[in-house]
C-alpha positions as CSV (number, residue, x, y, z in Angstrom):
1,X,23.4,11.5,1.0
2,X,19.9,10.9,2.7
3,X,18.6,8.8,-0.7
4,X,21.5,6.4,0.0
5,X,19.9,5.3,3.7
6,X,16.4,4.5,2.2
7,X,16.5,1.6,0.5
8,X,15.2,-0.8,3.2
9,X,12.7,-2.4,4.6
10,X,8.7,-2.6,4.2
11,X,6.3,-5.3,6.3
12,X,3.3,-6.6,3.8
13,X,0.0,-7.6,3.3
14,X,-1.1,-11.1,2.3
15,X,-4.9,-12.8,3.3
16,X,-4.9,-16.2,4.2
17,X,-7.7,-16.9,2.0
18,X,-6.4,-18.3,-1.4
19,X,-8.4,-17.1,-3.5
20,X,-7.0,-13.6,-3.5
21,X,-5.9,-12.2,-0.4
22,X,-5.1,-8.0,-0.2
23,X,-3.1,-5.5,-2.1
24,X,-0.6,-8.5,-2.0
25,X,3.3,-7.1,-2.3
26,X,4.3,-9.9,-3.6
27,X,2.5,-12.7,-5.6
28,X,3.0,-16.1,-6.7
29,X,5.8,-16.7,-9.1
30,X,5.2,-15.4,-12.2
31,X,2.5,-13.3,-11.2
32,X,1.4,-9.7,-12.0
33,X,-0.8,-7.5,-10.0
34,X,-2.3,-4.3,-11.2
35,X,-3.6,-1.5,-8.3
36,X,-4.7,1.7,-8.3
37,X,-5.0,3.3,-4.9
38,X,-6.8,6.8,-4.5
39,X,-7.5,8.7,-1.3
40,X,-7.9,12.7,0.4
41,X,-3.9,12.3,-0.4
42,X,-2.6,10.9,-3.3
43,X,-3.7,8.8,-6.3
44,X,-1.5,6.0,-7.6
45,X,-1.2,3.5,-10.0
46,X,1.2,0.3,-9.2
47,X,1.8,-2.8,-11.4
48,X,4.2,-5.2,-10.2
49,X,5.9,-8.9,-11.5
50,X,6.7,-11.6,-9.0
51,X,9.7,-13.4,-10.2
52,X,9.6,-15.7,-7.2
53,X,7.4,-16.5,-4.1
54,X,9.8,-13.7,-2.2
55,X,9.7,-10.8,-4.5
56,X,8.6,-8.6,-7.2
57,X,9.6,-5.6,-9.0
58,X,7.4,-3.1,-10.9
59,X,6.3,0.9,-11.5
60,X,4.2,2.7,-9.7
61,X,3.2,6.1,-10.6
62,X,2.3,8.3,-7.1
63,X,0.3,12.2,-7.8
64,X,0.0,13.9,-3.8
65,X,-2.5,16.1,-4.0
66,X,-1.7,19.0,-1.6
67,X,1.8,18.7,-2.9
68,X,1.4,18.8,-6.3
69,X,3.7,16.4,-6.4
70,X,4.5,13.5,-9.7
71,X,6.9,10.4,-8.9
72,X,7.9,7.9,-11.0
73,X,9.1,4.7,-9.2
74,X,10.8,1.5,-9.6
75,X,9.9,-0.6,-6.6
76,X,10.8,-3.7,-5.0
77,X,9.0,-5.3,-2.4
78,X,10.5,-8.3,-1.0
79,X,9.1,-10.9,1.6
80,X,11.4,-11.1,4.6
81,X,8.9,-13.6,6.8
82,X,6.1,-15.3,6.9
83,X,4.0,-16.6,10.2
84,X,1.7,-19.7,8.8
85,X,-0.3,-21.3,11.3
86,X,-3.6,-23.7,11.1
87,X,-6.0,-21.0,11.6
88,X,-3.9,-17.5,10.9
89,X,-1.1,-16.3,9.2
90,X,1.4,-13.2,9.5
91,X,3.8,-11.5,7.0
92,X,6.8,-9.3,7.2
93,X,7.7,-7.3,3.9
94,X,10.4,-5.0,2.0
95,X,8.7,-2.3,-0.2
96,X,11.2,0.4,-1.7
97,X,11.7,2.8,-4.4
98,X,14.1,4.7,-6.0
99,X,11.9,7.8,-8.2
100,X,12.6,10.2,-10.6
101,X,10.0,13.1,-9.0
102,X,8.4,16.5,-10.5
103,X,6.7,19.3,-8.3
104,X,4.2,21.9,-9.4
105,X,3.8,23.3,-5.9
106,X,5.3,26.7,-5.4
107,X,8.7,27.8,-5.5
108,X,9.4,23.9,-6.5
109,X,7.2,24.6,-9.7
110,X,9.1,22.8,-12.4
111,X,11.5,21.4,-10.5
112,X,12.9,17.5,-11.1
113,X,14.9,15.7,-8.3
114,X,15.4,12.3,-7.4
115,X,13.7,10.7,-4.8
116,X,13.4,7.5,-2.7
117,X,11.4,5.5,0.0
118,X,11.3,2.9,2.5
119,X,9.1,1.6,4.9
120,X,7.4,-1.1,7.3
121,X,4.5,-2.6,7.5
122,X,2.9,-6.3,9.2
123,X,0.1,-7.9,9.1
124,X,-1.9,-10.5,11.3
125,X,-5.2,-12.2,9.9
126,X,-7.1,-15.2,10.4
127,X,-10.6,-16.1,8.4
128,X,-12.6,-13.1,10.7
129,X,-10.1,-11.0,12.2
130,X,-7.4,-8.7,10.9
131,X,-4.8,-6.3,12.0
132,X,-1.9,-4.5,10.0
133,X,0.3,-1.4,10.4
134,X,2.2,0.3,7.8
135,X,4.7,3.1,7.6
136,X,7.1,4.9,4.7
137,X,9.8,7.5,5.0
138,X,10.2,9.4,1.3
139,X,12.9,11.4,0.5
140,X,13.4,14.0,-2.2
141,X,16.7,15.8,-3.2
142,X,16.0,19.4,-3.0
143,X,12.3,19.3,-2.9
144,X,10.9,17.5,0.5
145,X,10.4,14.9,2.4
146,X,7.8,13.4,4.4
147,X,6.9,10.6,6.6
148,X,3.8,8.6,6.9
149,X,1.8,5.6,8.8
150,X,-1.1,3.8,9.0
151,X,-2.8,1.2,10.3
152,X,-6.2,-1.2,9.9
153,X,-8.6,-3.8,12.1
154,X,-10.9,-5.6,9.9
155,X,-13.6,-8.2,10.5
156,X,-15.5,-10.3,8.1
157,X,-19.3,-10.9,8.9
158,X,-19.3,-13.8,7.1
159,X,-17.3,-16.8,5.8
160,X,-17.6,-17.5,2.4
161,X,-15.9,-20.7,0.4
162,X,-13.5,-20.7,-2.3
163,X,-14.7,-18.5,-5.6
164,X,-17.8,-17.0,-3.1
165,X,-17.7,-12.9,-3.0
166,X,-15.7,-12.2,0.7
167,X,-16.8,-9.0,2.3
168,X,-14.8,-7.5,5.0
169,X,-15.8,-4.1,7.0
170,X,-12.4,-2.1,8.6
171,X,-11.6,0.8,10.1
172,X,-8.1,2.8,8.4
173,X,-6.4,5.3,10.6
174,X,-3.7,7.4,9.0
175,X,-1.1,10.3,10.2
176,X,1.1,12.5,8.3
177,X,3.0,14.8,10.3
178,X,3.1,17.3,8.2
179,X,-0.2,17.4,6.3
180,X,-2.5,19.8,6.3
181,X,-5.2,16.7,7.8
182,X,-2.5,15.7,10.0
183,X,-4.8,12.3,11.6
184,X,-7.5,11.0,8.9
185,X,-9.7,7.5,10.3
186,X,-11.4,6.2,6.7
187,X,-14.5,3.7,7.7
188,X,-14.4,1.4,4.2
189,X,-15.7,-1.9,3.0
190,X,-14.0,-4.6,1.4
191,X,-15.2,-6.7,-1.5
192,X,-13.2,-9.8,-3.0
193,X,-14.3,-12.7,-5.7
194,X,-11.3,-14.5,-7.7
195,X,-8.5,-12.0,-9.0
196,X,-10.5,-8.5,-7.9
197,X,-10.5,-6.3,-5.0
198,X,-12.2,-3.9,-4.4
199,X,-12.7,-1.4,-1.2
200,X,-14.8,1.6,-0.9
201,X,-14.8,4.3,2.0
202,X,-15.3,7.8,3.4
203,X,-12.7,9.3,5.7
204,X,-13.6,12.1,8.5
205,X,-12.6,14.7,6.2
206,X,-15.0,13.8,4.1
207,X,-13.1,12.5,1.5
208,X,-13.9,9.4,-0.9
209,X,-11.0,6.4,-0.8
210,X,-11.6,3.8,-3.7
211,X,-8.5,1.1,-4.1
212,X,-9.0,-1.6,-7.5
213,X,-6.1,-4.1,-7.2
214,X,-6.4,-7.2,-10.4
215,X,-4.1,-10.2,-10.0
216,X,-3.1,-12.3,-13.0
């Protein structure tokens, strides 16, 4: 059975900047984090727990829009490496999930099946520069599945202290095989201060991306 090969690896995203960082997989111990991610694809809510420095388990509720498509997710992320050096850092994650998912799409409408995913994503940042690439296989029984990657270069025009607002501009790039928007490149900005992050954009489809991620 496919769901059986998925749970496996996922590279992550962490800033070198303590004061908050990115939509962090896995936080400090005893940390939550709360996101919501919402694009031309799919909206989602995640909310995660960080039992230790190397991993965290939480929900995350995923609607794709084109696919009329509802899971519900437990997923754990867990950090397999990290690259720390005076002036940069890297990181290597594991993000998967095993779903419960419901379709409205078609001859799927009303149907229930389970689902998983997996994926890989890395990272490489320093205070001006960053680079990351991302990618997730989802599988589910009976219904679909569907592969996607992506991948982002930032720059920050500025660099601000500890507790100042950091702003960083990047450039997203996405492809989905089987989409109906098969490439999408999203121009957005990035805003952080404390425990909020915030990023705003437009992709070439004209579409609006807005991501909220709160860190307690």
């Amino acid at each position: 059975m496919r769901l059986l090969l998925l749970f496996q690896v996922i590279f992550g995203l962490v800033l070198v900047n303590p004061s908050f960082g990115i939509a962090r997989p896995v936080s400090y111990p005893g940390g939550w984090t709360l996101m919501t991610m919402n694009d031309g694809d799919k909206n989602s809510v995640h909310a995660h727990y960080s039992p230790s420095a190397k991993t965290s388990i939480g929900y995350k509720f995923e609607y794709w829009l084109d696919k009329e498509l509802t899971l519900h997710a437990l997923q754990i992320n867990r950090l397999m490496k990290r690259w720390n050096r005076t002036e940069s850092q890297g990181n290597f994650y594991i993000k998967s999930g095993v779903c419960v998912a419901y379709s409205d799409l078609g001859v799927f409408d009303n149907e229930t099946g389970a689902s998983a995913f997996t994926g890989i994503a890395v990272d490489w940042e320093d205070r001006r520069r960053f680079i990351s690439y991302e990618n997730r296989f989802t599988d589910i029984d009976g219904i679909d599945d569907f592969f996607q990657q992506s991948a982002r270069i930032g720059w920050a025009p500025y660099q601000g202290d500890y507790g100042d607002l950091h702003t960083w501009l990047m450039l997203q790039i996405e492809h989905m095989p089987e989409a109906n928007e098969e490439h999408t490149v999203t121009p957005l900005v990035r805003f952080f201060k404390d425990v909020h992050l915030l990023e705003l954009g437009v992709n070439n489809h004209n579409k609006i991306l807005f991501n909220y991620i709160f860190r307690y």
